[in-house]
N, C-alpha and C positions, 0 to 999 in steps of 0.2 A: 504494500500500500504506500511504502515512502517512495520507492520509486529506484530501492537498491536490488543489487542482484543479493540472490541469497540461495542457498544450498543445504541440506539435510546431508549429517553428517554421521555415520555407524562405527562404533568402534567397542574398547574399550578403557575401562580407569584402571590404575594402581590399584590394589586390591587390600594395602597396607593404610590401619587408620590415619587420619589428620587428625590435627586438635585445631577443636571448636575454640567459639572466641570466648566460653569462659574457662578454655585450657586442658579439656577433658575431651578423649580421644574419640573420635568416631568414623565412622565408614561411611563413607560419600553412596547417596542411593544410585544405584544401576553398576556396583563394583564387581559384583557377582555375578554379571551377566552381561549381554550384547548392552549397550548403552546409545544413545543419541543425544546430538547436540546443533547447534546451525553454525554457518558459517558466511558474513556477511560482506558484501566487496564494498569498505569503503572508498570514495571518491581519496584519490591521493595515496591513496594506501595499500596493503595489499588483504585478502581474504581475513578477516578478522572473526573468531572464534568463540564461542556465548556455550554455556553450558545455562539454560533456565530452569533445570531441574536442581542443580546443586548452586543455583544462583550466586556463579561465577565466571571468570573469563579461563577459555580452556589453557590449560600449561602442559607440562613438560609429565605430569600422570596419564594422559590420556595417550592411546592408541589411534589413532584412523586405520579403521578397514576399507572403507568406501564409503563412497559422496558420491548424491545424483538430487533430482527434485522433489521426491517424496519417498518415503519408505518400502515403496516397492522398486522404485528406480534406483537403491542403495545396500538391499539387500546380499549381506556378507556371504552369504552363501544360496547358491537356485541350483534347481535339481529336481530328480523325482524317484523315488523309494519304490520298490511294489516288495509286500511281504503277505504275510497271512495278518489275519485282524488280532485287532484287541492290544495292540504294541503301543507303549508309552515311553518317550524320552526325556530325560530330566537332564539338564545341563546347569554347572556352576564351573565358573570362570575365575581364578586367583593368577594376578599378575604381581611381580615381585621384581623389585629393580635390584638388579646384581651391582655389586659396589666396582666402581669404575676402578681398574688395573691403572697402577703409575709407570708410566714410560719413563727409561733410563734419559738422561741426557745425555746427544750424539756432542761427539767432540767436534 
């Protein structure tokens, strides 16, 4: 409606809590599963990044799997199964940022 491009974004978070603003730890909603977020092209700048479920700006925890215009044009995975019935999937997603290796200094 403002008249910017914008985009639907699938991914996911850090799966390790953050502390809240009175210092006590918690798990951002959508950490445990596929997550979304928009991605907006401001004028002057480049693709700018909005989490409005965890009402934030997205950072260096999140993932991109795929962007497109709505949730079906972003979908991280398409396909098709055939089995026998009555089958149920249950998925939980834990991401952990491994601590960054220090490089020697080249002479």
């Amino acid at each position: 409606m403002a008249g910017l491009p914008a985009r639907y974004v699938c991914g996911y978070i850090e799966t390790e809590p953050v502390r809240g603003p009175d210092g006590t730890p918690r798990r951002m909603v959508g950490a445990v599963a596929t997550h979304a977020w928009i991605e907006v092209l401001v004028p002057g700048m480049t693709w700018v990044a909005i989490d409005p479920t965890n009402r934030q700006w997205v950072n260096e925890r999140y993932v991109t799997v795929s962007y497109g215009r709505d949730q079906r044009d972003a979908t991280p995975l398409r396909g098709t199964f055939k089995g026998s019935g009555g089958q149920n999937m249950k998925v939980r997603v834990f991401m952990k940022r491994r601590p960054e290796k220090t490089r020697a200094a080249t002479p």
